[in-house]
Backbone as CSV, one residue per row, in Angstrom:
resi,resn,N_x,N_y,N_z,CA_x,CA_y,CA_z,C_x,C_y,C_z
1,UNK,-10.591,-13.394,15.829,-9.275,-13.034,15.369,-8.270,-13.700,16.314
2,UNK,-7.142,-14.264,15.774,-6.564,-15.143,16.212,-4.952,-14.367,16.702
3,UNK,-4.705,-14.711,17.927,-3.245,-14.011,18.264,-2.171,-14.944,18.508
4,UNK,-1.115,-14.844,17.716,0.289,-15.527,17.993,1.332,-14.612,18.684
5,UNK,2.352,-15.282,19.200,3.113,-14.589,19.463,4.335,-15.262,18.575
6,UNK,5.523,-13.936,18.456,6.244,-14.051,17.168,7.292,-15.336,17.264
7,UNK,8.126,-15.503,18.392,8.335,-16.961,17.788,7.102,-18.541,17.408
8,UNK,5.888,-18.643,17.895,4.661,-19.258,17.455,4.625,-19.036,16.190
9,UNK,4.337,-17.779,15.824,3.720,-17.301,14.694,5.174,-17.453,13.564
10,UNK,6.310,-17.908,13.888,7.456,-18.279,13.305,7.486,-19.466,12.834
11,UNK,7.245,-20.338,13.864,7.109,-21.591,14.175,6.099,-22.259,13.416
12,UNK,5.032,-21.682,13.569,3.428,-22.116,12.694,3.223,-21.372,11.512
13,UNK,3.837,-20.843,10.739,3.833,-19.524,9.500,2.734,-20.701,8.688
14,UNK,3.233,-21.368,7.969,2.129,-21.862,7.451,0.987,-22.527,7.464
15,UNK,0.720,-22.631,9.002,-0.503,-22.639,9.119,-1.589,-22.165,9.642
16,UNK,-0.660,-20.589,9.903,-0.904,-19.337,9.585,-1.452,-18.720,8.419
17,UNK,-0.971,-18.789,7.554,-1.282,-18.737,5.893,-2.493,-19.065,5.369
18,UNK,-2.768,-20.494,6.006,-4.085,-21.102,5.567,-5.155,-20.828,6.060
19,UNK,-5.054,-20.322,7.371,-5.813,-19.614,8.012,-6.586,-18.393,7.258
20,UNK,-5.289,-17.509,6.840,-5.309,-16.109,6.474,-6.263,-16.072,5.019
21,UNK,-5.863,-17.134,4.249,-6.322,-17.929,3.156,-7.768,-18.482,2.931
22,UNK,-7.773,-18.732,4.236,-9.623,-18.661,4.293,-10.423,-17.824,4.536
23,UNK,-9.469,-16.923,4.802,-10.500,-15.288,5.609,-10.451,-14.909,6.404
24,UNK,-9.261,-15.621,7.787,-9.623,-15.276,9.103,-8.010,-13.843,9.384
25,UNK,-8.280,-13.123,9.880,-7.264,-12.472,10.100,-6.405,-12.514,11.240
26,UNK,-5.088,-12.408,11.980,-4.468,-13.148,12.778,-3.451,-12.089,13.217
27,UNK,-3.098,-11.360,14.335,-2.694,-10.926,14.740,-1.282,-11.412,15.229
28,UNK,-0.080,-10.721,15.425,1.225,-11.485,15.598,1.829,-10.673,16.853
29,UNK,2.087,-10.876,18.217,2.388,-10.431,19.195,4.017,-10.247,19.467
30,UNK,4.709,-9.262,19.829,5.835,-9.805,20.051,5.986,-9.008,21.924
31,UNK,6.712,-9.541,22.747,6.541,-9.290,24.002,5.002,-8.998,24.625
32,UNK,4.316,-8.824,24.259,2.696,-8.785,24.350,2.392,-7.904,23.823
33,UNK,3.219,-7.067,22.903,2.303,-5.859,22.307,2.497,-6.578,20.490
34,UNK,0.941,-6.201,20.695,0.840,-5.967,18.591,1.689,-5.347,17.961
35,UNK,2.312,-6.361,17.085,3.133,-5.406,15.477,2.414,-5.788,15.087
36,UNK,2.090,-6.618,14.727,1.555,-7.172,12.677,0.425,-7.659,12.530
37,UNK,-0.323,-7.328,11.586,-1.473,-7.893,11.437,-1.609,-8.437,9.842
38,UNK,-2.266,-9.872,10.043,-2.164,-10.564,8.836,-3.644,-10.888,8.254
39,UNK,-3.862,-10.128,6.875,-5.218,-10.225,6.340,-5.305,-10.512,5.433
40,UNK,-6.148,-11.310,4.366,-6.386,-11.789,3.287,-5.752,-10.759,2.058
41,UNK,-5.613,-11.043,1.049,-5.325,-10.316,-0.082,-6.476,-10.047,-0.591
42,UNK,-6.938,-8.443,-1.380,-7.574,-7.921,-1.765,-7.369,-7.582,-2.750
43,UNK,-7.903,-7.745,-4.050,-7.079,-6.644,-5.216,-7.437,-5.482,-5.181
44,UNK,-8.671,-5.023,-4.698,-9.071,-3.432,-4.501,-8.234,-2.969,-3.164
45,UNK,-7.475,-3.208,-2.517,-7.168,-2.806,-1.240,-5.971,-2.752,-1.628
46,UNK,-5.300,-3.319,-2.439,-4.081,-3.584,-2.638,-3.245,-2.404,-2.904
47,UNK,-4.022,-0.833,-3.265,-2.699,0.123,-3.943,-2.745,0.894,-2.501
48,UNK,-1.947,1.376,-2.387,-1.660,2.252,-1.035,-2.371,3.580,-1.680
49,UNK,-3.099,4.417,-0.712,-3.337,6.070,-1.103,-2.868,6.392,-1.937
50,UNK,-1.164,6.229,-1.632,-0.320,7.152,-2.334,-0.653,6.990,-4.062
51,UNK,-0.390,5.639,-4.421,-0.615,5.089,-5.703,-2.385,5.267,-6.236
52,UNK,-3.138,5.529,-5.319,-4.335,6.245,-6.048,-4.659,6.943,-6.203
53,UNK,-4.064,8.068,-5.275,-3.617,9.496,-5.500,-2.843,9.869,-7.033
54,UNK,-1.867,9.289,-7.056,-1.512,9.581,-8.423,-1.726,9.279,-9.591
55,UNK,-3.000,8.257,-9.778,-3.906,7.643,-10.843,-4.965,8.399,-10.508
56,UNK,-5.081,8.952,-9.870,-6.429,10.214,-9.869,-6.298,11.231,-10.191
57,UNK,-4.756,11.793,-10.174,-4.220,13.547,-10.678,-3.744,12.971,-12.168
58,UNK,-3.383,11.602,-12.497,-2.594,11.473,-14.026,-4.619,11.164,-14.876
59,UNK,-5.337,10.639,-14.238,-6.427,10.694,-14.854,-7.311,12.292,-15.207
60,UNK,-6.980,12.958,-14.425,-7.526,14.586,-13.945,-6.890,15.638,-15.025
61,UNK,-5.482,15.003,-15.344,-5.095,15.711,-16.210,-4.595,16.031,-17.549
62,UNK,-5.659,14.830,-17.728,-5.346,14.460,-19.345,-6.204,15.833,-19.787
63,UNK,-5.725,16.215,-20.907,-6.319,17.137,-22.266,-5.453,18.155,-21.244
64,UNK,-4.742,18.378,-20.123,-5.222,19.494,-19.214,-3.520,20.474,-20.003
65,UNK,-3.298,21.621,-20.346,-2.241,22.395,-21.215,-1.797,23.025,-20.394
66,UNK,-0.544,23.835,-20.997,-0.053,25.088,-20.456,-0.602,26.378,-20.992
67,UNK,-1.184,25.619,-21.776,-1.420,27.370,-23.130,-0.256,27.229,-24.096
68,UNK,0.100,28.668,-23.726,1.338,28.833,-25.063,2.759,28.763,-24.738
69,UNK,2.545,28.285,-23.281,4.117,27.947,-22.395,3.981,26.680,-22.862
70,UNK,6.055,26.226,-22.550,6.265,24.917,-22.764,6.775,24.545,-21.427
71,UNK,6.981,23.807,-21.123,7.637,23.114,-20.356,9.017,23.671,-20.757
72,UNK,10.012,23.627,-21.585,11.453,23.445,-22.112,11.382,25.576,-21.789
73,UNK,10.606,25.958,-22.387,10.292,27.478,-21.943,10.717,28.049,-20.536
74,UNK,9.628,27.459,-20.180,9.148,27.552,-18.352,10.602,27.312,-17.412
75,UNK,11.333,26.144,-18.191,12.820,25.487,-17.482,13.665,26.250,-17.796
76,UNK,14.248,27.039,-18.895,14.913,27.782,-19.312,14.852,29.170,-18.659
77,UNK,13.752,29.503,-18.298,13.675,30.870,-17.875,13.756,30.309,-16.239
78,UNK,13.406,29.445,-15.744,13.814,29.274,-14.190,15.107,29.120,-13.909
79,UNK,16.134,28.754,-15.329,17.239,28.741,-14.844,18.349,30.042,-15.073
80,UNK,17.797,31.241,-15.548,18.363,32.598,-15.833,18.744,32.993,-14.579
């Protein structure tokens, strides 16, 4: 794993890229401490938690009802 520091890693961005592009992942330094880390694109890696979290509760709750409440019901009486 390869370390730049951030004006380098400014300086060399794209050939940085090609790097990243082949697989290697590359670390970006600024005063000597790590911010950034640069890794290939994934399409499975790509949704954050958050966004699979909520394709897992909108999948979970299909068919899923209130019964004989509505929604428009439920809102009406929360606002009495």
């Amino acid at each position: 794993m390869r370390q730049y520091g951030s004006f380098e890693a400014k300086t060399h961005f794209s050939e940085i890229m090609k790097l990243v592009a082949q697989g290697e992942k590359c670390i970006i330094n600024k005063h000597g401490i790590k911010v950034a880390m640069l890794i290939p694109y994934s399409p499975e890696e790509a949704l954050c938690p958050a966004e699979e979290a909520v394709r897992a509760i909108r999948a979970n709750a299909k068919g899923v009802t209130l019964g004989k409440f509505s929604v428009k019901k439920l809102r009406a009486e929360g606002r009495r």
